[in-house]
C-alpha positions as CSV (number, residue, x, y, z in Angstrom):
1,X,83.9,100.3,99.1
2,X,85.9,103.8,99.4
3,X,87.1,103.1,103.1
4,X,88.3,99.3,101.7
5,X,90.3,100.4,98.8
6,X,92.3,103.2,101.4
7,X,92.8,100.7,103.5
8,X,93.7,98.0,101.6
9,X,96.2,101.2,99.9
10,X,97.3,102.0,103.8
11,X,98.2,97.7,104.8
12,X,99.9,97.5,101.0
13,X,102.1,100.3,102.0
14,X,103.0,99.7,105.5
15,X,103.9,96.3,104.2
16,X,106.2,98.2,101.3
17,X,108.1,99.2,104.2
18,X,110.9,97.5,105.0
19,X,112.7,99.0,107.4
20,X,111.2,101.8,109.3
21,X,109.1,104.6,108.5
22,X,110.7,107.0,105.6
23,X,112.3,110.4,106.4
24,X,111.4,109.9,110.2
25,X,114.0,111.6,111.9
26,X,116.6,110.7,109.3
27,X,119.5,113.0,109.5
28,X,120.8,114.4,106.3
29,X,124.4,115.3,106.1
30,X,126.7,116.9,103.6
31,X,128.5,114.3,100.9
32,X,130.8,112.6,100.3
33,X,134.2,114.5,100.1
34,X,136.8,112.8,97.2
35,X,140.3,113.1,97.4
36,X,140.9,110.8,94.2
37,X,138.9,108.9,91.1
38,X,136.4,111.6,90.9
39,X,134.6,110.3,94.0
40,X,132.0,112.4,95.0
41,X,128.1,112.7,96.3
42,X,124.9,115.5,96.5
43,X,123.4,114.7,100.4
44,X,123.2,112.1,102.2
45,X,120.7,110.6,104.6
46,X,120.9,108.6,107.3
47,X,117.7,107.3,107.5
48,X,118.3,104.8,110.6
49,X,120.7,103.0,112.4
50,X,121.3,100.5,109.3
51,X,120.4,102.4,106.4
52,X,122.3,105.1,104.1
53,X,120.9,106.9,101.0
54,X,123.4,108.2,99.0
55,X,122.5,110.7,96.5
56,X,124.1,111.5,93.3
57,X,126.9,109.7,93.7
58,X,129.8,109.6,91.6
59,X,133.0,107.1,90.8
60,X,134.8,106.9,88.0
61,X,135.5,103.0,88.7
62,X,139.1,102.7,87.2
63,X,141.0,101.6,90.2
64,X,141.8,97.9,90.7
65,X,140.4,96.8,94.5
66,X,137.7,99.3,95.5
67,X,135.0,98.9,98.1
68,X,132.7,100.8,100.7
69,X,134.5,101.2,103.6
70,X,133.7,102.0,107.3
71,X,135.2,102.5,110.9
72,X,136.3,104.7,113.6
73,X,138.3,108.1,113.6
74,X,140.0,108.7,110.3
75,X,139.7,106.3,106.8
76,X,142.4,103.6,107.7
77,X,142.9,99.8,107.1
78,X,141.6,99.5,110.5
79,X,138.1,99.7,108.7
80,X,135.6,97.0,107.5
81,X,134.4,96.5,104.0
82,X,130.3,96.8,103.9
83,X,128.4,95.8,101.1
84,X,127.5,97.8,98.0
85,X,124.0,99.0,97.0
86,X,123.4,95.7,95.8
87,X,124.2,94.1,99.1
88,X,127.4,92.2,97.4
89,X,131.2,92.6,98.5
90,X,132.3,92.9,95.1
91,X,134.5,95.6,93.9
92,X,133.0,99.0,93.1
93,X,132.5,99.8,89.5
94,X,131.6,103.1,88.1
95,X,129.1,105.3,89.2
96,X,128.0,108.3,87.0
97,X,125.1,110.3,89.6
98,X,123.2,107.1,90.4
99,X,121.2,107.5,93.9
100,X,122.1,104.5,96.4
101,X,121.2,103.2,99.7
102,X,123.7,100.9,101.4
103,X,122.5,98.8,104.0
104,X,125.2,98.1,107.1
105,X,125.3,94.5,108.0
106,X,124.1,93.5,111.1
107,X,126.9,93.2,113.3
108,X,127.4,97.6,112.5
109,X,125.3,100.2,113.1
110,X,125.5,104.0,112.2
111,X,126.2,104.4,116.2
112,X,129.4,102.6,115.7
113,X,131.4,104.0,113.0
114,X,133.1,107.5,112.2
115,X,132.9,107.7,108.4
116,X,131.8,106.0,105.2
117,X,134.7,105.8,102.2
118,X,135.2,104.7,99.1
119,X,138.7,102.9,99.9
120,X,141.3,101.0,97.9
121,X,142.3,97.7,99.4
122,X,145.2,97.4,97.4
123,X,147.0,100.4,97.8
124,X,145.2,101.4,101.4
125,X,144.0,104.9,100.2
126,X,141.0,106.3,101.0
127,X,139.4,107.9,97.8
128,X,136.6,109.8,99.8
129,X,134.0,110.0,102.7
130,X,131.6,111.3,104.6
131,X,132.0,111.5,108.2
132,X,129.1,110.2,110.2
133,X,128.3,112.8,113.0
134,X,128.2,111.7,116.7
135,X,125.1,111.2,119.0
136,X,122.6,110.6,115.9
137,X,118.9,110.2,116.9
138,X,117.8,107.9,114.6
139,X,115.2,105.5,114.6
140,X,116.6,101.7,115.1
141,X,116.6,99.6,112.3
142,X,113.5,97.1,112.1
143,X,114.1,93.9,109.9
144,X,110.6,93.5,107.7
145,X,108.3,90.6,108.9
């Protein structure tokens, strides 16, 4: 009866999983750097080629047309708007320490972009960001079932 209930406890969490296996050669990097709207972040992981956690992270949420933001080289309007924790495009409210974990959309991978700001449409100003390093090792991003 032992062995059943373990193993039953081992399929319910493989099954939990919806992406790849936790931690597994994630790379954790410093945070977020803010230059404006008191943007700012403890660590973050990159815990595969799609997946972000964000810890600690910080926003007042006052400006008008505010999104995550991603691309090559420097923050620019050359970048793409990504979803928010929530997977939606809408505009970033205020965050006051909450831990987050964005998800890049298919068509982007971790491989393929320089940074990650918070960035103001509007005015084209990048309020802060973390530079993604080059050559990351990984693990690919697995879509669940």
């Amino acid at each position: 009866m032992t062995y059943y209930l373990v193993l039953l406890g081992v399929v319910v969490s493989l099954c939990l999983l919806d992406k790849t296996v936790t931690g597994q050669n994630a790379v954790t990097i410093p945070g977020f750097r803010g230059t404006a709207h008191r943007v700012s972040s403890g660590d973050v992981t990159i815990v595969d080629t799609h997946t972000v956690r964000i810890k600690n992270f910080h926003y007042d949420g006052s400006a008008p047309d505010v999104y995550f933001w991603v691309g090559r080289g420097r923050p620019s309007r050359n970048g793409k708007q990504i979803p928010d924790e929530r997977g939606v495009s809408d505009k970033l409210n205020g965050y006051n320490g909450k831990d987050i974990e964005l998800a890049l959309p298919n068509d982007i991978s971790v491989k393929d972009i320089d940074y990650i700001s918070v960035w103001c449409k509007r005015y084209g100003t990048n309020f802060g960001h973390v530079t993604i390093p080059k050559n990351l090792n990984v693990p690919v991003y697995r879509r669940a079932g």
